[in-house]
C-alpha positions as CSV (number, residue, x, y, z in Angstrom):
1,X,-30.9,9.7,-9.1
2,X,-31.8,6.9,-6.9
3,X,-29.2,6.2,-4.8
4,X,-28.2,2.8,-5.5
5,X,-27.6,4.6,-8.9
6,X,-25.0,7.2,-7.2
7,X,-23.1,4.4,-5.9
8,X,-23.1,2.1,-8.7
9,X,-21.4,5.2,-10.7
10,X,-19.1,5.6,-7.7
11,X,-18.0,1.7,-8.0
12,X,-17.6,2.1,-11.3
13,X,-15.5,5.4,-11.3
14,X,-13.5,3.3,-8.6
15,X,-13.0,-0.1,-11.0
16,X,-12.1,2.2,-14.0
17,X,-9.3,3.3,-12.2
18,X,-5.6,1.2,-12.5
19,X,-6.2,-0.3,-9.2
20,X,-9.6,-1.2,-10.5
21,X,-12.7,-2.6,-7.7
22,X,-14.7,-5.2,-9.4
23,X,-18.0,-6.3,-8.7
24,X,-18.9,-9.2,-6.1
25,X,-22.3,-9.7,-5.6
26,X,-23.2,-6.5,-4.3
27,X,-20.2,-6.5,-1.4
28,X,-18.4,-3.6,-3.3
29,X,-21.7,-1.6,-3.2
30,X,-22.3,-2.3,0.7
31,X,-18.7,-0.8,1.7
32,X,-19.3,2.6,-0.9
33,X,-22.9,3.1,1.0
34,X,-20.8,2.4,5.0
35,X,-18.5,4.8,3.5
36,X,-20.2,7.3,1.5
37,X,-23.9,9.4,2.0
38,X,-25.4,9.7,-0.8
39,X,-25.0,13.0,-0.9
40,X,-21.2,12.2,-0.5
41,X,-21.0,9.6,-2.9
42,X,-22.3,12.3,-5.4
43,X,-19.4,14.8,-4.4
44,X,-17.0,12.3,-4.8
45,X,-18.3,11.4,-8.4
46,X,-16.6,14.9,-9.2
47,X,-13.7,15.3,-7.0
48,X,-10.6,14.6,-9.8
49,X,-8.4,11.6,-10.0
50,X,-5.7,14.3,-10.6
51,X,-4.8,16.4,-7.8
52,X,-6.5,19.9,-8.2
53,X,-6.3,23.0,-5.8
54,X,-9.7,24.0,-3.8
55,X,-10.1,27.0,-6.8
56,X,-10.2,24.8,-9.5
57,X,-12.9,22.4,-7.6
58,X,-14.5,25.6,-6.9
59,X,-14.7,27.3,-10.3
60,X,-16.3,23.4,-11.4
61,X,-18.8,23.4,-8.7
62,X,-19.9,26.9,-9.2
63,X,-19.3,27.4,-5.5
64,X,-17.3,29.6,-3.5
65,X,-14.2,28.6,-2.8
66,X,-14.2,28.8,1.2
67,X,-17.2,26.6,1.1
68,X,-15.5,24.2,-1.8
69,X,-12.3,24.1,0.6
70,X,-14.8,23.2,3.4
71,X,-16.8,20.3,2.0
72,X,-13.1,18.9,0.2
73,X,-11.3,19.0,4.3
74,X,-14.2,17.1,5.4
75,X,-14.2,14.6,3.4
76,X,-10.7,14.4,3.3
77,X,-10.5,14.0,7.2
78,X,-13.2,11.0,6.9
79,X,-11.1,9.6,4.2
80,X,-13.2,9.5,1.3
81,X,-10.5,12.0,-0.7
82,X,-6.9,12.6,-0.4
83,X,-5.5,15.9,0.5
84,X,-1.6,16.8,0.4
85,X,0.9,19.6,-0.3
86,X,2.2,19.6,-3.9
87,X,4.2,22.9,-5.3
88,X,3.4,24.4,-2.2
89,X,-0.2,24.2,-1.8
90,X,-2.4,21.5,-0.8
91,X,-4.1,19.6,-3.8
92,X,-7.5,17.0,-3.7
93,X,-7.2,14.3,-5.1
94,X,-9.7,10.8,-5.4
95,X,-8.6,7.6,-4.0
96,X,-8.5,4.3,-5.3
97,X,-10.0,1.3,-3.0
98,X,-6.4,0.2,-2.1
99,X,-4.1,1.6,-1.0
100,X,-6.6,4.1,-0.2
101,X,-10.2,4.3,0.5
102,X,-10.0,1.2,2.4
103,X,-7.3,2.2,4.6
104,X,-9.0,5.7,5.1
105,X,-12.4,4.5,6.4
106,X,-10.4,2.7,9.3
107,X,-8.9,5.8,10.0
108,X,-12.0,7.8,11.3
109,X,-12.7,8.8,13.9
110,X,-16.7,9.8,13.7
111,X,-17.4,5.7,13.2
112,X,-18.0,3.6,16.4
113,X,-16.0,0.5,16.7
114,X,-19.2,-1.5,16.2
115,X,-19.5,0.3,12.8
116,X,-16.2,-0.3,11.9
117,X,-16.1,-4.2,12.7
118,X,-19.3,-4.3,10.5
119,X,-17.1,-2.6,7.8
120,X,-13.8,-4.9,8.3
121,X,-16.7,-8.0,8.1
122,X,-17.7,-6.3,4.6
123,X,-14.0,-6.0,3.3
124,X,-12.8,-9.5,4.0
125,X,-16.0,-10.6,2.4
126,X,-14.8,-8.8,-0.8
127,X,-11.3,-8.8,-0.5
128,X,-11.1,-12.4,-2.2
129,X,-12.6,-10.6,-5.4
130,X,-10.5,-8.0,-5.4
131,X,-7.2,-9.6,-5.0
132,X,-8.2,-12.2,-8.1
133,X,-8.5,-9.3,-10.2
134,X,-5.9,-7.4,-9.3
135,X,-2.6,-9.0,-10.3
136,X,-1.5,-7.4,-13.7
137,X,1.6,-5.3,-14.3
138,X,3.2,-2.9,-13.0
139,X,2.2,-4.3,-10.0
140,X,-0.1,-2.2,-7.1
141,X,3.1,-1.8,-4.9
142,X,6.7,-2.3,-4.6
143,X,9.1,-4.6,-2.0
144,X,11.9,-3.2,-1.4
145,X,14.9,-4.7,0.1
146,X,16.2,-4.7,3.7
147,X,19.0,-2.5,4.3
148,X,21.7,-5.3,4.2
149,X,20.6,-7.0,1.1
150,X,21.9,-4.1,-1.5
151,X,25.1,-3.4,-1.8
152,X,24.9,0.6,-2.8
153,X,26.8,0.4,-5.9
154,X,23.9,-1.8,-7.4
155,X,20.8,0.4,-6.7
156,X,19.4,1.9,-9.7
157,X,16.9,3.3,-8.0
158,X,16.3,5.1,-4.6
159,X,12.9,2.7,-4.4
160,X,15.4,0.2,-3.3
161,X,16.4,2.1,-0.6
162,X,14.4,2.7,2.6
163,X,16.4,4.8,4.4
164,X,17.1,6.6,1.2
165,X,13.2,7.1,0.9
166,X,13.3,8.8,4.0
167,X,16.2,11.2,3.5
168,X,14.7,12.1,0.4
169,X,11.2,13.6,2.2
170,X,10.6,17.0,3.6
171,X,7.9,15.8,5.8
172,X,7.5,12.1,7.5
173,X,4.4,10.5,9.1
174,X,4.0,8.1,11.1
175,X,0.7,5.8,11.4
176,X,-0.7,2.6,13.0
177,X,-0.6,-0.1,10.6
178,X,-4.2,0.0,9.4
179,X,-3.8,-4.3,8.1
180,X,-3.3,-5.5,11.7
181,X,-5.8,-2.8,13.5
182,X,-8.5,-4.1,10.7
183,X,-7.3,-7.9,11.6
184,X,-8.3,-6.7,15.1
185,X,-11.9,-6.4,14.2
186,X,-12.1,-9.9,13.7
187,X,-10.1,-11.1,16.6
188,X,-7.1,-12.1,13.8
189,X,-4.5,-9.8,14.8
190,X,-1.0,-10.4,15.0
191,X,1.6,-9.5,17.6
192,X,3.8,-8.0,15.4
193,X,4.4,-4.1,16.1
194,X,1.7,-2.1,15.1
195,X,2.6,1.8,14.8
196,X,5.4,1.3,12.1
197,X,4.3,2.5,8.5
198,X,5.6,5.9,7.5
199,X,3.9,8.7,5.3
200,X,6.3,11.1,3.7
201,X,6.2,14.2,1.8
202,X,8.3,16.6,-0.3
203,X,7.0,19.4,1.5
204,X,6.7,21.0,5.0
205,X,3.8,20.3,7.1
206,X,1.9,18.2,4.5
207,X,-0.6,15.9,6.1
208,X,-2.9,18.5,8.4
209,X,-5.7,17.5,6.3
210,X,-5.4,14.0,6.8
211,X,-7.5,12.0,9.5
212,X,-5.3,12.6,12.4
213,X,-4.8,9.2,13.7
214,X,-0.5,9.5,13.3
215,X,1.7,11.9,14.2
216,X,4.6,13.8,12.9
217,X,7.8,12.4,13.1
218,X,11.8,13.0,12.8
219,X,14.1,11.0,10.3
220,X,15.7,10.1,12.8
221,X,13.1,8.6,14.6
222,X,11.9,7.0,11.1
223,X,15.1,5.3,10.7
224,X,15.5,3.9,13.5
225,X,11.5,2.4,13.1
226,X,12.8,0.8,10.1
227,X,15.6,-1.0,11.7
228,X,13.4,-2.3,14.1
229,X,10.8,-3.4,11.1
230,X,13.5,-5.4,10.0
231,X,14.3,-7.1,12.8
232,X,11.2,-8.1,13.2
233,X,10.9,-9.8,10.1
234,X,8.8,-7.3,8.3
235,X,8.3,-6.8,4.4
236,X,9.2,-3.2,3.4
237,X,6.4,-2.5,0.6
238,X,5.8,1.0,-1.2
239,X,3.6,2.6,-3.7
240,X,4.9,0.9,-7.3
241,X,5.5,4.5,-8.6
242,X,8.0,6.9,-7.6
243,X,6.0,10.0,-6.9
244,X,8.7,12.4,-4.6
245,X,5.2,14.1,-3.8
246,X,3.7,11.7,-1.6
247,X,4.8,7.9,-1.2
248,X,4.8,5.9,2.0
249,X,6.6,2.5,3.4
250,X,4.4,-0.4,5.0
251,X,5.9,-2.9,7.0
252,X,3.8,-6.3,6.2
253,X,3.2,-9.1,7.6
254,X,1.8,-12.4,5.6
255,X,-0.8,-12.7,8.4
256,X,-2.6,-9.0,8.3
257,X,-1.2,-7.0,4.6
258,X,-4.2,-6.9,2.3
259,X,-1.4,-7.5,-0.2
260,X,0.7,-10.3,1.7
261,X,-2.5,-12.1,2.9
262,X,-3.7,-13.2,-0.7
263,X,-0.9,-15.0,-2.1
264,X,-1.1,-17.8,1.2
265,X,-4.7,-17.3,1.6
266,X,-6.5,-17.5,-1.7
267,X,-3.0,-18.8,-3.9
268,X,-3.0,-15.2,-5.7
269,X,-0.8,-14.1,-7.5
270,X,2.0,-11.3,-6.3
271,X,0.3,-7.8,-6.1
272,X,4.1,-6.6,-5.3
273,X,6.7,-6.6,-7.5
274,X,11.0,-6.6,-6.7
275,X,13.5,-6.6,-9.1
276,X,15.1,-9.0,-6.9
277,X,15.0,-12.8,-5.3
278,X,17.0,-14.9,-2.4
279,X,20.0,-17.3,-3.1
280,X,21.4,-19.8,-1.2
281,X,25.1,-20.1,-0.9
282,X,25.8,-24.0,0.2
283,X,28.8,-23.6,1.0
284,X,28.1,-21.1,4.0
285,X,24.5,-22.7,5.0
286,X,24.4,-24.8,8.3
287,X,21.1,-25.9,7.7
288,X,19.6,-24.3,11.0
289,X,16.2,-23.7,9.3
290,X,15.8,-20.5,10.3
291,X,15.3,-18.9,6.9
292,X,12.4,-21.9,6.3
293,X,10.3,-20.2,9.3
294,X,11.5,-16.6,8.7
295,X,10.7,-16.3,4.8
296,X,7.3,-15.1,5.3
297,X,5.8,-16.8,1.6
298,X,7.5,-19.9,2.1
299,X,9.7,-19.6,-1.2
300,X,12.7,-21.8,1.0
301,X,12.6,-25.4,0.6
302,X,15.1,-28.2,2.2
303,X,15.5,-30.7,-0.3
304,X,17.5,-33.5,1.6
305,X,20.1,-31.0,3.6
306,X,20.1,-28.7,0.2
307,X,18.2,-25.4,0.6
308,X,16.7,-23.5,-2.1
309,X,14.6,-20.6,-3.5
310,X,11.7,-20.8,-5.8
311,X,12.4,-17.4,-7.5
312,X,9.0,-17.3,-8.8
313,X,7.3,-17.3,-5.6
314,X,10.3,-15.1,-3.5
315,X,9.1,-11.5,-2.9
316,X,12.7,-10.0,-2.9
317,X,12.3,-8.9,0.6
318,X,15.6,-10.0,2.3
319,X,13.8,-10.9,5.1
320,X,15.7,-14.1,4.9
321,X,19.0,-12.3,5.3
322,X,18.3,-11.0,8.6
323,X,17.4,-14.3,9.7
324,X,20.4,-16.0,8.2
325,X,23.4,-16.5,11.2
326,X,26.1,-16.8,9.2
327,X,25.3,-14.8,6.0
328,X,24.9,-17.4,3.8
329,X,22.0,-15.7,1.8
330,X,22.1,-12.8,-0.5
331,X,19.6,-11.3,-3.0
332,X,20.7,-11.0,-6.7
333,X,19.1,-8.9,-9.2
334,X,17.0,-10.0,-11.9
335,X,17.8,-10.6,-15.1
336,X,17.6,-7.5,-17.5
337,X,14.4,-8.4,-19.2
338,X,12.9,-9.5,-16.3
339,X,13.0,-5.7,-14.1
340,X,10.7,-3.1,-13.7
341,X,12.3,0.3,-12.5
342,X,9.1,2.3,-11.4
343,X,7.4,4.7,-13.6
344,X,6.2,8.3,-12.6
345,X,2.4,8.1,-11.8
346,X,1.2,9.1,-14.7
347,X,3.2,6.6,-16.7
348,X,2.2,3.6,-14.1
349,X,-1.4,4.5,-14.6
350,X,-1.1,4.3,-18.0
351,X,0.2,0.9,-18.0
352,X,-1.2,-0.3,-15.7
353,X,-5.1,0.6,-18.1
354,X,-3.7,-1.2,-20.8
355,X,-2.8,-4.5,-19.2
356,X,-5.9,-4.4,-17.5
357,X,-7.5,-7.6,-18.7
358,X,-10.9,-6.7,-20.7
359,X,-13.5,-9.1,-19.1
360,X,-12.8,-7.1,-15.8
């Protein structure tokens, strides 16, 4: 197999998953061959888009399963696969491009910062392409709301709940956000603070396997990083699944999230979803303008002294609230028909195929 073939089967295993990776002119070919030998490429080709113990890849391969185990922890610590704890033993699993493979070639550490900046200058090349094909429901990921703009009687879900998130896990991560180190390559990175987004697990020690560019973490310690996210102005976003396995929380900026950047850059559509927008209450506002340079997609308007939301553009993320002096904003939930309360994985993937539009 020639290997422009390997990697064209590897770009499309990647675009037939829900996250999809369509073709651009080549560009999504370039970043599988910096990423991928291929010799590695073919590996991948048969690693599982459902978590499978090192046995089961074994017993496929025809190999033994110390050298299986092997091959799967290196890849997995160059992020090219996934590796984490589920039922008590840790489980290989094949990424999609984002969240995922992107963020995971950033994260080695066997790359030279020159090879990396030539990587970030492929991924911004492409990232137009991908973001115009990637808006379709259930959306990629999930905003959820700052602590102060749900009252707890009206969660229906513990994805609406950082904090909550976080008690929940056995295990808690934290990493560098990989959007603003990748702005960094091309002298675009913002001052916002970097070594915020959280990994978290259901199990003990789950993330060993991992490129080891984070470290370990208490919950305390991971709450008190999300109050300081939030005072910062930073969008809580999460995986739009609720998987107690393995699930994270970004805090994004407009200027650096792969997710963010696209709806201001390139006038894309959301590739977040919330079950929730911003409201004005007039008769509380002073009309300081703070919330007009905090909301970071510019859903806040002043119409002649009267503020107000555009709820189709509003991400849900209450970053107005903390802004707001005198409280004159809160979020209201959506209208029945108009929610989305997060599927299990296997669900969401399912949807997600059969909204895919059929010319991508």
């Amino acid at each position: 197999m020639a290997d422009d073939g390997v990697y064209r089967l590897l770009a499309q295993k990647l675009n037939d998953m829900p996250h999809g990776f369509p073709a651009a002119d080549g560009l999504e070919l370039q970043l599988l061959q910096w990423a991928f030998t291929p010799e590695e490429a073919a590996i991948a080709l048969d690693v599982s888009m459902i978590p499978e113990n090192a046995e089961a890849v074994a017993e496929r391969w025809g190999k033994p399963v110390a050298e299986t185990t092997a091959i799967l922890d290196k890849m997995a610590k160059q992020g090219q696969i996934s590796a984490f704890k589920l039922g008590g033993e840790f489980k290989y699993v094949f990424m999609p491009i984002l969240p995922g493979l992107q963020e995971g070639q950033l994260y080695r550490q066997d790359r030279t910062p020159e090879q990396k900046t030539e990587f970030v200058h492929l991924w911004e090349a492409y990232l137009p392409s991908y973001s115009k094909n990637s808006s379709y429901a259930p959306a990629i990921a999930r905003v959820v709301p700052v602590s102060v703009g749900v009252k707890s009687e009206a969660k229906a879900h513990r994805l609406e709940d950082v904090h909550q998130m976080v008690d929940d896990a056995t295990s808690v991560w934290l990493m560098s956000c990989i959007c603003r180190e990748e702005r960094g390559y091309v002298n675009k990175r913002c001052a916002h603070s970097a070594e915020v987004c959280l990994l978290m697990n259901a199990e003990e020690d789950s993330f060993e396997k991992l490129p080891q560019v984070g470290r370990a973490i208490t919950k305390d310690e991971a709450h008190r990083i999300l109050e300081k996210t939030e005072a910062e102005g930073l969008v809580h976003q999460t995986w739009n699944a609720d998987s107690p396995a393995m699930y994270f929380i970004c805090n994004c900026c407009p200027c650096c999230c792969a997710l963010l950047r696209p709806m201001l850059e390139f006038g894309q559509a959301h590739a977040a979803e919330s079950d929730f927008f911003a409201r004005v209450d007039m008769d509380h506002c002073v009309c300081c303008g703070d919330c007009l340079n905090g909301c970071v997609v510019h859903a806040i308007s002043d119409g002649d002294g009267v503020y107000a939301v555009d709820e189709g553009r509003c991400l849900g993320c209450g970053v107005c609230l903390v802004c707001c002096q005198v409280e004159a904003i809160r979020l209201v939930r959506k209208p029945d028909d108009a929610q989305s309360v997060p599927l299990a994985p296997f669900e969401w993937a399912v949807q997600r195929a059969m909204n895919r539009p059929k010319d991508l």
